[in-house]
C-alpha positions as a LaTeX table, in Angstrom:
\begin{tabular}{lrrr}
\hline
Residue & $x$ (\AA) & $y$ (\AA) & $z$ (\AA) \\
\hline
Unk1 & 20.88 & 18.73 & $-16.97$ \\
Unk2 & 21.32 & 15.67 & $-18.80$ \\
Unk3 & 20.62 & 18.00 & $-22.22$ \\
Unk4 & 23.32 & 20.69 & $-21.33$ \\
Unk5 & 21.14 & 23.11 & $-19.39$ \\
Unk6 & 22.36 & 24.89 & $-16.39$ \\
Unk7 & 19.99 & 24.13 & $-14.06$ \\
Unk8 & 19.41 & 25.10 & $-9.87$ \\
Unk9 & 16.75 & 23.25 & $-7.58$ \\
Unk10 & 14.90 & 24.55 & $-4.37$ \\
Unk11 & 12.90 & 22.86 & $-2.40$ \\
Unk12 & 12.29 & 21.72 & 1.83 \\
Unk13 & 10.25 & 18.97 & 2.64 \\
Unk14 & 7.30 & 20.28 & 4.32 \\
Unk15 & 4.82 & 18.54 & 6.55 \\
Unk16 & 1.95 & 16.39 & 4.74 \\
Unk17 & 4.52 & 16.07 & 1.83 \\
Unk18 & 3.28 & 13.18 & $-0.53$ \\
Unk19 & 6.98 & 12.13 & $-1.35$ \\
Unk20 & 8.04 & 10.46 & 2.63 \\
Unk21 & 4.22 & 8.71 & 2.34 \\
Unk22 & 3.89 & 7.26 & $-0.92$ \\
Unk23 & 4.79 & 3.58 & $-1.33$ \\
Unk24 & 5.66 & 4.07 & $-5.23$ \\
Unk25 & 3.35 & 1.56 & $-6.58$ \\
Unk26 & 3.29 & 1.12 & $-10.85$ \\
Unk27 & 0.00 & $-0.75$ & $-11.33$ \\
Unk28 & $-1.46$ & $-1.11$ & $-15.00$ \\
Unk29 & $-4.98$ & $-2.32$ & $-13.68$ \\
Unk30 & $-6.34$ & $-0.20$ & $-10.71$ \\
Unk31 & $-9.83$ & 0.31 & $-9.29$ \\
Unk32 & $-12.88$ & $-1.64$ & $-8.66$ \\
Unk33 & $-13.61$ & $-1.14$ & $-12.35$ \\
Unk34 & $-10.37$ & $-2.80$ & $-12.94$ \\
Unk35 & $-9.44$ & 0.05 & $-15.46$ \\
Unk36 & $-6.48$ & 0.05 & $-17.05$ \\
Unk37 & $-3.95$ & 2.58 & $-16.06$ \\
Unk38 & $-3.75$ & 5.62 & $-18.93$ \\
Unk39 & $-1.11$ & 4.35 & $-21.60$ \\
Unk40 & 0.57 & 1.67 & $-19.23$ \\
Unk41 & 2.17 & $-0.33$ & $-21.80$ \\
Unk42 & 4.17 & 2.99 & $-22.52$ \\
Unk43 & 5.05 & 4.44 & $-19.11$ \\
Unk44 & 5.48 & 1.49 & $-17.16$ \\
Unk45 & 8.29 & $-0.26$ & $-19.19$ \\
Unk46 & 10.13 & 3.32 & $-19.29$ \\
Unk47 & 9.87 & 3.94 & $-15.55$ \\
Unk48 & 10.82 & 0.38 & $-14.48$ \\
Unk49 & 14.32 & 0.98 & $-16.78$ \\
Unk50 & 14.40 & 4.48 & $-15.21$ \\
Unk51 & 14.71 & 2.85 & $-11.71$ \\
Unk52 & 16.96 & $-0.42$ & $-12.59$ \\
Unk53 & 19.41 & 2.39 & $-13.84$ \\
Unk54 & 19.27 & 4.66 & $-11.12$ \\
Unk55 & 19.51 & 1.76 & $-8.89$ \\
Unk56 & 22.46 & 0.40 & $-11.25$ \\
Unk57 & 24.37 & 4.13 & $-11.15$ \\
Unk58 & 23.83 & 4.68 & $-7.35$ \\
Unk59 & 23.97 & 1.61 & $-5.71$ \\
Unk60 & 21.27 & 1.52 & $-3.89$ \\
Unk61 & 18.07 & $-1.27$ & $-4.23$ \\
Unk62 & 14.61 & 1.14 & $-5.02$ \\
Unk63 & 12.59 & $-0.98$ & $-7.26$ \\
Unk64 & 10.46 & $-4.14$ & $-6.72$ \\
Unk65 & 8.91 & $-6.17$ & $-9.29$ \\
Unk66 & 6.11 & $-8.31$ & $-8.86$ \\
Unk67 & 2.16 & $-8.62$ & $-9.30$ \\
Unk68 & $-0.71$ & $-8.27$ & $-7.53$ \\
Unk69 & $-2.66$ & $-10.80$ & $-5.58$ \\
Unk70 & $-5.72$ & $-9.13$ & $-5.43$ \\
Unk71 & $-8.83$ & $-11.00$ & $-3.38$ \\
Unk72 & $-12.32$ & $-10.90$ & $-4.82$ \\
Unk73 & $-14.99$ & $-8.80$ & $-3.32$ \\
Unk74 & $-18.26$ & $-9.89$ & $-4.82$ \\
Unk75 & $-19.37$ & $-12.03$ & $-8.10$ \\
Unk76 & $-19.45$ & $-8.43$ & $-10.09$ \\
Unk77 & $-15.74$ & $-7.99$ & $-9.87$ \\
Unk78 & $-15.37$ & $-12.02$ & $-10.71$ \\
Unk79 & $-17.36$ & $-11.38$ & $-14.06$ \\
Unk80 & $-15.57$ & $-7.88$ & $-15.00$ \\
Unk81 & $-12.20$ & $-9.91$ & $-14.38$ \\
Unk82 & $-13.08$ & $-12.61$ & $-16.58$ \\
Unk83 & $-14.65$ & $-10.10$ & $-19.13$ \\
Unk84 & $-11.02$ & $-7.97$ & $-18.72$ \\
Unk85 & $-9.05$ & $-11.28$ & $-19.61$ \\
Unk86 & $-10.58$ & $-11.51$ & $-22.96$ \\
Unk87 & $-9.41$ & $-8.26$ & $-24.34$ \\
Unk88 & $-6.42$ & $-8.60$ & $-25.93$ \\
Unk89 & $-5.49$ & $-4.76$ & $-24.40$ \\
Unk90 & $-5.55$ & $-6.38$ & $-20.75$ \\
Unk91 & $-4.50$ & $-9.92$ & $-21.90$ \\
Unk92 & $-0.55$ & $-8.96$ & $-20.51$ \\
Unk93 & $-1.78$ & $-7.98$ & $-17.22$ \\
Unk94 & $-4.51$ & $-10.24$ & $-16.16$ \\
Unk95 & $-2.89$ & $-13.65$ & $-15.02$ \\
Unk96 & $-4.44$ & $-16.83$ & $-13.41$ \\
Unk97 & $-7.42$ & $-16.65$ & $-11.10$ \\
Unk98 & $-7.54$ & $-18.86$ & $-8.10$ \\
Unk99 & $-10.71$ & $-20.66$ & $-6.41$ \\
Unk100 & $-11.75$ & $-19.98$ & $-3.12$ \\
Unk101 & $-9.57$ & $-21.06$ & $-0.06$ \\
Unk102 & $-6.90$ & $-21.37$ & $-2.06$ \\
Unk103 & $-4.46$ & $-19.09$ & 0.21 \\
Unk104 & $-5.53$ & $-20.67$ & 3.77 \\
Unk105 & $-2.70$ & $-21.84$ & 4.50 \\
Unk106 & $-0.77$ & $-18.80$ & 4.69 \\
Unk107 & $-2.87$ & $-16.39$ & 6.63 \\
Unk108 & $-4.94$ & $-15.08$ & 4.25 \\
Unk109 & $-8.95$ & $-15.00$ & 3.71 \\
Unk110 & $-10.20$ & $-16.01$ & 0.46 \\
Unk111 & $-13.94$ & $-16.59$ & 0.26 \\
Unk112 & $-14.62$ & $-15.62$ & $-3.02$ \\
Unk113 & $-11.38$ & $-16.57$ & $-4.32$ \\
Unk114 & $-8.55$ & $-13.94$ & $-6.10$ \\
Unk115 & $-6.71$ & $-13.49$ & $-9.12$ \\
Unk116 & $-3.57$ & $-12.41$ & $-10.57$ \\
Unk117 & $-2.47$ & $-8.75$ & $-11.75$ \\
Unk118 & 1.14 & $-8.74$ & $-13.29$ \\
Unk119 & 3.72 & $-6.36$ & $-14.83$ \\
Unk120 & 3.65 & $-4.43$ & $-11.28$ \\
Unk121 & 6.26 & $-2.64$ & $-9.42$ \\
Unk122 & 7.19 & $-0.77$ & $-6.65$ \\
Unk123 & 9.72 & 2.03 & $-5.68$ \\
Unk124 & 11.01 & 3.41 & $-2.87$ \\
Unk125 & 10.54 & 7.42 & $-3.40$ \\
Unk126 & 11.30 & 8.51 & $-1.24$ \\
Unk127 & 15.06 & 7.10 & $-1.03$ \\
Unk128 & 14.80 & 7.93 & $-4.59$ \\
Unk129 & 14.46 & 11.76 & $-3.55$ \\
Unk130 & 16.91 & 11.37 & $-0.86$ \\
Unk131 & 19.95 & 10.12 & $-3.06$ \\
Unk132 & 19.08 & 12.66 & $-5.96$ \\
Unk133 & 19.07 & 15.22 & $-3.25$ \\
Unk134 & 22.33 & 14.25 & $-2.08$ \\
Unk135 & 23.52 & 14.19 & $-5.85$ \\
Unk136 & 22.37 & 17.44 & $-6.86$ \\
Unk137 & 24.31 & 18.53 & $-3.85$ \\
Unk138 & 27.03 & 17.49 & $-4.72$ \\
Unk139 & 26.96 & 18.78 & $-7.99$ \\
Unk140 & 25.82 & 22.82 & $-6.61$ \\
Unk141 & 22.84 & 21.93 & $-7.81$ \\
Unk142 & 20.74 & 22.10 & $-5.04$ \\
Unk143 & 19.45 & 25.11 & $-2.67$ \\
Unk144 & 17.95 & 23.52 & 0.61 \\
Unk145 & 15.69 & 26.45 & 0.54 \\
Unk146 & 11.61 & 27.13 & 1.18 \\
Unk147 & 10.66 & 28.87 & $-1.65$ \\
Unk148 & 8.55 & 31.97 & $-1.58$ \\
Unk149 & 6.41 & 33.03 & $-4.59$ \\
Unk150 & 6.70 & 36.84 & $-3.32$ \\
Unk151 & 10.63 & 36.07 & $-3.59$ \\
Unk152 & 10.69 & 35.89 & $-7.55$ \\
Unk153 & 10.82 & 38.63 & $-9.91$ \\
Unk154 & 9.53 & 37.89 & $-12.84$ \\
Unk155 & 11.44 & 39.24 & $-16.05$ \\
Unk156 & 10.37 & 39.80 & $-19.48$ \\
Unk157 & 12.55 & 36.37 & $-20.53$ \\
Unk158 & 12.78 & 34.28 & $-16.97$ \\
Unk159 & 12.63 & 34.66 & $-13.54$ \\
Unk160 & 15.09 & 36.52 & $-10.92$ \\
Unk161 & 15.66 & 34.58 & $-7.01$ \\
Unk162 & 17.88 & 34.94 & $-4.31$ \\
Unk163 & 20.55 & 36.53 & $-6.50$ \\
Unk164 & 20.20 & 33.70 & $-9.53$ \\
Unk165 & 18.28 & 34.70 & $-13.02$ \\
Unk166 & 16.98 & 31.72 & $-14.93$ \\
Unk167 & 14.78 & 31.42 & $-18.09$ \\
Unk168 & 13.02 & 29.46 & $-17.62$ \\
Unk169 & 11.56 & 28.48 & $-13.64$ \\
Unk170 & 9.99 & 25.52 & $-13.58$ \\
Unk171 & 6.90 & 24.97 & $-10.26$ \\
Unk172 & 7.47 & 21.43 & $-9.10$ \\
Unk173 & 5.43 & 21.26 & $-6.03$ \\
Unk174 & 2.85 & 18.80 & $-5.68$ \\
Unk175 & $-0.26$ & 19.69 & $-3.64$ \\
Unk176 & 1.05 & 23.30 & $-2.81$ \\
Unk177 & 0.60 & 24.03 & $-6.27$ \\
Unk178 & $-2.49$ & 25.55 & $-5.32$ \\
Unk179 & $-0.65$ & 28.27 & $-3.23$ \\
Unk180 & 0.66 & 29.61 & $-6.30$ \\
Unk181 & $-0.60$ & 33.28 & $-7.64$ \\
Unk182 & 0.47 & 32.00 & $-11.17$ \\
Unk183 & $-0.91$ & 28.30 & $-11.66$ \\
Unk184 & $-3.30$ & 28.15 & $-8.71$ \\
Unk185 & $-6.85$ & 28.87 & $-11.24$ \\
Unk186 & $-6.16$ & 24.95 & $-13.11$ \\
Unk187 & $-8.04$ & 22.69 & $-11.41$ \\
Unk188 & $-6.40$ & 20.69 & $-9.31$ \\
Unk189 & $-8.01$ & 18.32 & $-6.40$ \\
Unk190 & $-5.63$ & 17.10 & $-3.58$ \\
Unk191 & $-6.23$ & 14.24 & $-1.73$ \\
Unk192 & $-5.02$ & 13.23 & 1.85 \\
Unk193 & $-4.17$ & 9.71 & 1.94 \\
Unk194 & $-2.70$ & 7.81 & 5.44 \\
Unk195 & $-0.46$ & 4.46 & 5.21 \\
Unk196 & 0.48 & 2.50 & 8.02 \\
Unk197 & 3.43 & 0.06 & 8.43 \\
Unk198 & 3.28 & $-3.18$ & 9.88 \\
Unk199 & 4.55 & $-6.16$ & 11.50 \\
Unk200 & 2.95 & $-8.89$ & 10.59 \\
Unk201 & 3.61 & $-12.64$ & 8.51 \\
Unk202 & 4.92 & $-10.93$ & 5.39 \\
Unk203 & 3.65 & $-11.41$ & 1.66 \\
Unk204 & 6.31 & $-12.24$ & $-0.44$ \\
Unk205 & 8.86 & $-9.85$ & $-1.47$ \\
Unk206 & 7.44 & $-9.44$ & $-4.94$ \\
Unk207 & 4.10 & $-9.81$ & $-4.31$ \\
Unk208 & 1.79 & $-7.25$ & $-3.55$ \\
Unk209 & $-1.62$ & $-8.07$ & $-1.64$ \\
Unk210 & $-4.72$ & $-5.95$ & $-2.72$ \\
Unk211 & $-8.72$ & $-6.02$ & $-1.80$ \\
Unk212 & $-9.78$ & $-2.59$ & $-1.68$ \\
Unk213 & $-6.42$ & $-1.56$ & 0.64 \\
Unk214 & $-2.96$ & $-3.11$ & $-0.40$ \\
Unk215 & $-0.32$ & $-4.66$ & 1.71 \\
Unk216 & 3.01 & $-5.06$ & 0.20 \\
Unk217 & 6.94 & $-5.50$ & 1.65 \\
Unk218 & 9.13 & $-3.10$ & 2.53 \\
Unk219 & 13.00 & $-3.33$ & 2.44 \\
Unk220 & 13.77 & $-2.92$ & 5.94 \\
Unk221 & 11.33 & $-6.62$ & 6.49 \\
Unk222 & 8.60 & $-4.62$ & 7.49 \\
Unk223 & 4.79 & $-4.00$ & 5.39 \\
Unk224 & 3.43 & $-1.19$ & 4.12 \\
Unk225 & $-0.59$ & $-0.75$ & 3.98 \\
Unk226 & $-2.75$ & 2.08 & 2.48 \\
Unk227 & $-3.92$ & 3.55 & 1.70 \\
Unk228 & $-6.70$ & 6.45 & 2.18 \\
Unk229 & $-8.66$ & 8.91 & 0.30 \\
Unk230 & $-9.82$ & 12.04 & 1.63 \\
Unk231 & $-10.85$ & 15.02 & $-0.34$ \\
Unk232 & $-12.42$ & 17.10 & 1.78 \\
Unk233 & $-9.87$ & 17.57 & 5.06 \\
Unk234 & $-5.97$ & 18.54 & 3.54 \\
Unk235 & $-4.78$ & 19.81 & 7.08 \\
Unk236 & $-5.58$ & 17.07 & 9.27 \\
Unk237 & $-2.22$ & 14.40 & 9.70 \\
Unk238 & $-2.34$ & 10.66 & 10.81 \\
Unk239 & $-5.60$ & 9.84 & 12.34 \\
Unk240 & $-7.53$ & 7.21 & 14.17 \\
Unk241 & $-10.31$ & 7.26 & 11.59 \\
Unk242 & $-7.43$ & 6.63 & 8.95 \\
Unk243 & $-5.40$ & 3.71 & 11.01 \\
Unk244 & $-9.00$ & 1.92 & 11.45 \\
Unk245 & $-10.32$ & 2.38 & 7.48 \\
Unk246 & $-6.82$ & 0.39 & 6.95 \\
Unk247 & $-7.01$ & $-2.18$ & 9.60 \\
Unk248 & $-10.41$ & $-2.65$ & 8.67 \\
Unk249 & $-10.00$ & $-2.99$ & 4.96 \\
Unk250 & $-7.28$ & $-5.29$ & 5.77 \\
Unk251 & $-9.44$ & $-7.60$ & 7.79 \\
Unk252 & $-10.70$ & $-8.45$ & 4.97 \\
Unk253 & $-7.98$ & $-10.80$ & 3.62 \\
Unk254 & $-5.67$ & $-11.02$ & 6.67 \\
Unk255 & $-6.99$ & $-13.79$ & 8.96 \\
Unk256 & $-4.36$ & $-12.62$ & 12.35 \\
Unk257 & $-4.49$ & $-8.32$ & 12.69 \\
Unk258 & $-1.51$ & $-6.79$ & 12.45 \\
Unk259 & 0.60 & $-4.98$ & 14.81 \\
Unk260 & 0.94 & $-1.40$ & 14.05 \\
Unk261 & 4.48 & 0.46 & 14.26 \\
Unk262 & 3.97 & 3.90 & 12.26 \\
Unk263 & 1.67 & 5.76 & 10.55 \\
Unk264 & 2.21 & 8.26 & 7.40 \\
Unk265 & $-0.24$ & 11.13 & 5.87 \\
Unk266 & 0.55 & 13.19 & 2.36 \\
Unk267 & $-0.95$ & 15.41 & $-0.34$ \\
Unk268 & $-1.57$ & 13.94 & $-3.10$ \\
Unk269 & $-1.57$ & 16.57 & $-6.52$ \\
Unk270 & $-4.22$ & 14.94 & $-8.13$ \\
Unk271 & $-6.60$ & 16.95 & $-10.92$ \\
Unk272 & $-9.95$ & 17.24 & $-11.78$ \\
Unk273 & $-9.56$ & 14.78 & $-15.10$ \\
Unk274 & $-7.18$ & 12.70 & $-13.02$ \\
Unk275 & $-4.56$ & 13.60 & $-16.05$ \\
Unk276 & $-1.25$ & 15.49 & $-14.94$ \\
Unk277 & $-1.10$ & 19.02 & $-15.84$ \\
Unk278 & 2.01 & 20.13 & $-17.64$ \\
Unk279 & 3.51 & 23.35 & $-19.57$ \\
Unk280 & 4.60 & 26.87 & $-19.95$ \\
Unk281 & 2.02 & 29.58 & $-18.53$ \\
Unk282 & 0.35 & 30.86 & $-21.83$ \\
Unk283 & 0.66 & 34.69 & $-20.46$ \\
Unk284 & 3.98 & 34.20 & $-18.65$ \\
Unk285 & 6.11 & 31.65 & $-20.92$ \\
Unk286 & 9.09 & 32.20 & $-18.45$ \\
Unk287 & 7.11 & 30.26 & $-15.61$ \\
Unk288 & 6.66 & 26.75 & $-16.13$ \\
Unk289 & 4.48 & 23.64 & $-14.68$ \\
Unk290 & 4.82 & 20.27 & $-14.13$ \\
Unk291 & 2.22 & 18.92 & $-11.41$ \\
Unk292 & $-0.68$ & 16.82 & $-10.98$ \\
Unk293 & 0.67 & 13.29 & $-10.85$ \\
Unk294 & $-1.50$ & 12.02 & $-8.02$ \\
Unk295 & $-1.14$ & 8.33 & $-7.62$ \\
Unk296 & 0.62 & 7.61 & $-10.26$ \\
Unk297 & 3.78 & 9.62 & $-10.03$ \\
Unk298 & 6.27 & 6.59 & $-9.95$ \\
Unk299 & 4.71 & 5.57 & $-12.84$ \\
Unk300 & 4.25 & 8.76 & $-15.19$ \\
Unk301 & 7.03 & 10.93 & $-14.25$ \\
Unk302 & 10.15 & 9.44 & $-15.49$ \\
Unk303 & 8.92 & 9.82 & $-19.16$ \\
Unk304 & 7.03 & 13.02 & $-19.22$ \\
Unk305 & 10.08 & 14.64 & $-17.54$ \\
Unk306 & 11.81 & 13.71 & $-21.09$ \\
Unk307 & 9.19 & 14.69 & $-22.42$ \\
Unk308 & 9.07 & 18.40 & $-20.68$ \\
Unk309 & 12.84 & 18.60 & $-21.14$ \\
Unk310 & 12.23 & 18.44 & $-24.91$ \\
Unk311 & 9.13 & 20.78 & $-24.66$ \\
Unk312 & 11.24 & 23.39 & $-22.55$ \\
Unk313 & 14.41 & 23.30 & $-24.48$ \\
Unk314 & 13.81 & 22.30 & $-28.00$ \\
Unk315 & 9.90 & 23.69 & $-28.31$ \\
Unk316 & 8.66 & 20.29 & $-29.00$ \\
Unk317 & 4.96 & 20.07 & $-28.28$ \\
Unk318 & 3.40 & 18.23 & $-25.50$ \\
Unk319 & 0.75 & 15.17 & $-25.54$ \\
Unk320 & $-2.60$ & 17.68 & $-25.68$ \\
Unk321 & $-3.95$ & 15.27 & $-22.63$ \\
Unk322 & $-1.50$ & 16.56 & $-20.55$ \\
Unk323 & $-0.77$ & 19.95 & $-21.95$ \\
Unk324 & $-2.17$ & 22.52 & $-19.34$ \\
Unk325 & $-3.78$ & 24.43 & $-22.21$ \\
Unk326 & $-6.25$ & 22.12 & $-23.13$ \\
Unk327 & $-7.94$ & 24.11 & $-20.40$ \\
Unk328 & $-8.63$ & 27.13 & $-22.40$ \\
Unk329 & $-11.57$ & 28.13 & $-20.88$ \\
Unk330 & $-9.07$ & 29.47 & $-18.16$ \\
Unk331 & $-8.78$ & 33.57 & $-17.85$ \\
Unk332 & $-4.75$ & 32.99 & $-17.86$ \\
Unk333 & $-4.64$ & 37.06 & $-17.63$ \\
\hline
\end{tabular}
């Protein structure tokens, strides 16, 4: 829209959406491997500017910014932190690490001590989703509409729906991406994951803590935990097994338990190669994909949605990590 195009979007929020669940976290170091996140020194600087200005043009407070106070779980992750610090790649990320017992005094269980991860950020999504809703509204943008995949017609240039021709229609649909006859053979792998929030003696508001499970502040004074990763059930929502993998991992560094309030469950889109999965269907160029964010939507999407916009209107070519052909083993018949 912001190049010109006439554009409509459809959509409902449907029940194990990721979008109500996800806590928005940007992290450029993630993992017990403590690997860096793919390009962050190029996607996080764009998506924290994305959010400032949104949050600027509508507002309305959606991003945190912070780092990580992440507690140490054996002497292997103490040496790989150390070893991470020396490479000038992780050298803006990896901060000061602190000896053991150093965080007593507020609560929180140190043993093995804990270190610093910085440059990270959070943002609310989902209110993020809300107010562009309400925008595109606004605007007659916006059809609060389920959409059907028997519904469309597709022409020889574009797509024909409920009485609108486009062409060009774009499938933005996280984890039901694999109900769809025309992109459901790539491979994604969705993943369940629960959060819980909290009451409890809160971290500070930009600090994030982290030992296996995070626990970070929420705007309305109340904490956020997660989070969960199941592959295997996608149909079950909120469950005890969930809440106690949480309360559990939290144990770890939290020295009083925490009352819970609520508990969230969501679909993540995730992928086989963990890489997003983006681009025009190679036998149907008038159907279009942009999926497979995972865990890392707040973080990816605001720049390879530029980066789509200039693939779908001005040809420009995709990165080939992302582009969905680099699958081309695929029978795209």
């Amino acid at each position: 829209m912001k190049r010109g195009a006439n554009c409509l979007m459809s959509g409902k929020t449907l029940p194990l959406a990721a979008t109500p669940v996800a806590a928005g976290i940007m992290n450029p170091v993630t993992g017990k491997r403590l690997a860096k996140s793919w390009l962050a020194e190029h996607f996080l600087p764009h998506a924290r500017q994305f959010y400032r200005e949104l949050s600027n043009r509508w507002k309305v407070p959606l991003l945190r910014e912070g780092h990580i106070l992440r507690f140490i779980k054996n002497e292997e992750e103490r040496v790989r932190f150390r070893k991470r610090r020396l490479n000038a790649s992780f050298a803006p990320y990896l901060g000061e690490e602190f000896p053991p017992g150093h965080w007593e005094s507020k609560g929180w269980r140190d043993p093995l001590g804990s270190y610093e991860i910085r440059e990270v950020a959070w943002v609310d999504v989902e209110k993020v989703a809300d107010t562009m809703r309400r925008e595109l509204r606004e605007q007659g943008a916006w059809k609060e509409s389920l959409f059907d995949h028997r519904d469309l017609q597709v022409l020889e240039k574009g797509g024909s729906w409920e009485n609108v021709e486009a062409t060009c229609v774009v499938f933005c649909e996280g984890a039901k991406v694999v109900e769809n006859p025309w992109f459901n053979e790539w491979p994604f792998a969705p993943t369940r994951g629960e959060t819980l929030t909290l009451k409890a003696k809160p971290p500070a508001a930009d600090e994030m803590l982290q030992s296996g499970f995070w626990l970070l502040s929420s705007a309305d004074d109340s904490l956020r935990a997660g989070s969960t990763y199941d592959h295997d059930d996608l149909t079950s929502g909120p469950s005890r097994d969930g809440r106690e993998k949480i309360l559990e991992g939290l144990a770890g560094f939290l020295v009083s338990p925490p009352q819970v309030i609520g508990q969230g469950c969501g679909l993540r889109a995730g992928t086989r190669d963990r890489l997003p999965i983006l681009g025009r269907h190679p036998a149907n160029p008038s159907l279009a994909l942009f999926n497979g964010f995972g865990s890392k939507g707040a973080s990816w999407i605001p720049k390879l949605a530029e980066d789509f916009a200039d693939h779908l209107l001005q040809g420009k070519p995709l990165a080939p990590e992302i582009d969905l052909l680099r699958f081309d083993s695929l029978d795209h018949s």
